[in-house]
C-alpha positions in Angstrom: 102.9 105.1 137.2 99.0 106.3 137.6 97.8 108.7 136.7 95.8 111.4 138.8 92.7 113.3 137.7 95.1 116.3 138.5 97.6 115.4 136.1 95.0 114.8 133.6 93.3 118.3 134.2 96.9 119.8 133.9 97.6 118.2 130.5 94.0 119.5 128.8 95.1 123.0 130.0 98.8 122.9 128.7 96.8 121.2 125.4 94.6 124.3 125.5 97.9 126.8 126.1 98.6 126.4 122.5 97.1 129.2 120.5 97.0 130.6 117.2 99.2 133.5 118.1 102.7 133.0 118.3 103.0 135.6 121.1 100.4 134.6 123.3 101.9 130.3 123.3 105.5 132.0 124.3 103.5 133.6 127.1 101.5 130.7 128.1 104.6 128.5 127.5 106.2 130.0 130.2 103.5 130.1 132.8 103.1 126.6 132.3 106.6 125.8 132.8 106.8 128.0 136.0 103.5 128.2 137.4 101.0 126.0 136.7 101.3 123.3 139.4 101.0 125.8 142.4 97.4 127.1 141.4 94.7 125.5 143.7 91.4 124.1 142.0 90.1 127.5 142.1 92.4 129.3 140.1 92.5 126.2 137.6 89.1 126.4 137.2 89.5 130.3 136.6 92.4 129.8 133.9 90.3 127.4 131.9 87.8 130.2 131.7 90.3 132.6 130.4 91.5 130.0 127.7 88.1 130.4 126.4 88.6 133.5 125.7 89.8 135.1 122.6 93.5 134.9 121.6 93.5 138.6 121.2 92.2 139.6 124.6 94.0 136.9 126.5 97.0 138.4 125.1 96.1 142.1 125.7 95.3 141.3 129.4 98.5 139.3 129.8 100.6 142.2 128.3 98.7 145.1 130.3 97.4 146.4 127.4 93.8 146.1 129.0 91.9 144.9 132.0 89.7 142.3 132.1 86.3 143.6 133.3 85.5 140.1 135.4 86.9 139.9 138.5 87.8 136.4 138.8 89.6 137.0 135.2 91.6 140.0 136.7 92.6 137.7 139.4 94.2 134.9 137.5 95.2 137.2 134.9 97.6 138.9 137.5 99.1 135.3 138.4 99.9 134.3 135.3 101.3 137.8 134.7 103.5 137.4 137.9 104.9 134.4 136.4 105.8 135.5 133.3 107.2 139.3 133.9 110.9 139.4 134.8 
């Protein structure tokens, strides 16, 4: 089996899913299991940006507690949120 520079990218970003809040890896967890392979290289490139950020925003944007002023970051913010909201 080879291996893709896709499937290496997706591996650093589920390595970078895990987080020092509890919470916010059950989130992440979940988008990962449901969502990740459909993003294009865009919204990859936009959901590395928002791991950057800290673990208390990311998990205030993800549990509409707050906005995220960046639009790009609004943008994937709302896919990952329709992935992990029933």
């Amino acid at each position: 089996m080879t291996t893709t520079p896709s499937d290496v990218r997706h591996a650093r970003i589920a390595w970078r899913c895990r987080r020092g809040m509890r919470e916010l890896d059950l989130l992440l967890q979940k988008f990962l299991a449901s969502g990740l392979r459909s993003l294009g290289e865009d919204d990859l490139d936009r959901l590395e940006r928002l791991l950057l950020e800290p673990d208390q925003d990311i998990l205030a944007w993800l549990s509409r507690a707050g906005e995220p002023d960046d639009a790009d970051m609004r943008a994937i913010v709302n896919i990952v949120r329709g992935q992990i909201e029933p």
